[in-house]
C-alpha positions, 0 to 999 in steps of 0.5 A: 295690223291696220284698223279705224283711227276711231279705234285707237283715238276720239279724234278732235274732242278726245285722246287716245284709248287704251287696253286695246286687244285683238282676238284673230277670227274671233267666235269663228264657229259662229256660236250664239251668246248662249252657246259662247257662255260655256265655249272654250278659250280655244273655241271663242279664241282660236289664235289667243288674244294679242294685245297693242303696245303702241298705236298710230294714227293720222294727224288729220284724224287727231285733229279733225275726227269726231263721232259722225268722222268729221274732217278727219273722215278721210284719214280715219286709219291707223296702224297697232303694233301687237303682242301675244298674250302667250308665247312669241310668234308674231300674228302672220306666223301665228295666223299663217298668211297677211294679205298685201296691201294695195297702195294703188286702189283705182276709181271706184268707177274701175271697181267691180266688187268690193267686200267690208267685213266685220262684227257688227255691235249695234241692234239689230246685231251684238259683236258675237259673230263675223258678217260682211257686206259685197258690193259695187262701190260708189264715190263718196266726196265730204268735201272738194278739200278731202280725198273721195272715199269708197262706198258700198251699200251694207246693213252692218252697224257700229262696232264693224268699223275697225273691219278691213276692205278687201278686193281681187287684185291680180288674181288674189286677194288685197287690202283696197289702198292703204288700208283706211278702214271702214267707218258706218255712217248712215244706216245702209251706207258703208265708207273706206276712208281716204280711197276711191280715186285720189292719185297722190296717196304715198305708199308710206303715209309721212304724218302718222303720230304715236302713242304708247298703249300699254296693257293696263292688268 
């Protein structure tokens, strides 16, 4: 699965995390704190709970991310190989479908609506429930060095980061590009890392680096 490099590794001042889990539609019913403190496992976990045995990132994450992205913004992706914590379908045949990935996102100028979804954790919201934000993206360039990024306008806060980009493709549903994930960076503003334009993104990123994440009990 794909998430935010800043989701597996600090970036330049850090290294990387560890008891990395993902919880597939989690607290789907939309319950309140109040509510999840007597939901079932089933209710807050619907698909269980898969764990990450390795994860990769970009080196220019490694080497250039910081906490506001840093020159590393444009490549703050990363890939997480997962486990269920019970049984031994895999996430796609436990969830039922995986959307494509589209290697070949257009300008933004192109793009007519694209949506970030996520679970939001800083005040005024708490990570419990999903929320996602529409919108006709913009172009968004750090530096004439770096790739141009999307961006939309959004409320969302930190901890909805690691959420995917998603646009209509040929009539259905796709990941936008590779699918770099979303970073929040100024209250109002959202950008997808590394999209938006550049023409020159191979469809298999050459300079991923790996760490094994094992599960600490």
């Amino acid at each position: 699965m794909w998430t935010a490099g800043h989701c597996v590794h600090a970036g330049g001042s850090g290294g990387w995390y560890r008891n990395i889990a993902f919880v597939p539609s989690y607290n789907d019913l939309g319950k309140s704190e109040t509510e999840l403190a007597g939901a079932t496992t089933t209710e807050m976990a619907p698909y269980g709970t898969w764990w990450a045995d390795w994860a990769s990132t970009s080196n220019q994450w490694i080497q250039g991310g910081s906490e506001e992205g840093g020159d590393g913004a444009a490549h703050d992706y990363s890939v997480l190989h997962v486990k269920p914590e019970q049984g031994d379908k895999s996430l796609e045949e436990t969830v039922g479908a995986a959307l494509e990935v589209d290697f070949s996102a257009p300008s933004a100028t192109e793009v007519s609506s694209m949506g970030a979804w996520g679970y939001p954790a800083a005040p005024p919201y708490n990570g419990l429930k999903m929320f996602k934000c529409v919108d006709r993206p913009g172009r968004l360039s750090l530096s004439p060095s770096l790739p141009t990024m999307y961006r939309i306008g959004c409320t969302m806060t930190g901890g909805s980061s690691g959420g995917g980009w998603f646009r209509w493709w040929t009539a259905r549903p796709s990941w936008s590009r590779t699918p770099r994930s979303a970073r929040s960076t100024t209250p109002g503003w959202r950008t997808a890392a590394g999209s938006g334009g550049r023409g020159d993104v191979p469809e298999h990123e050459p300079d991923l680096r790996r760490s094994v994440t094992p599960r600490v009990p």
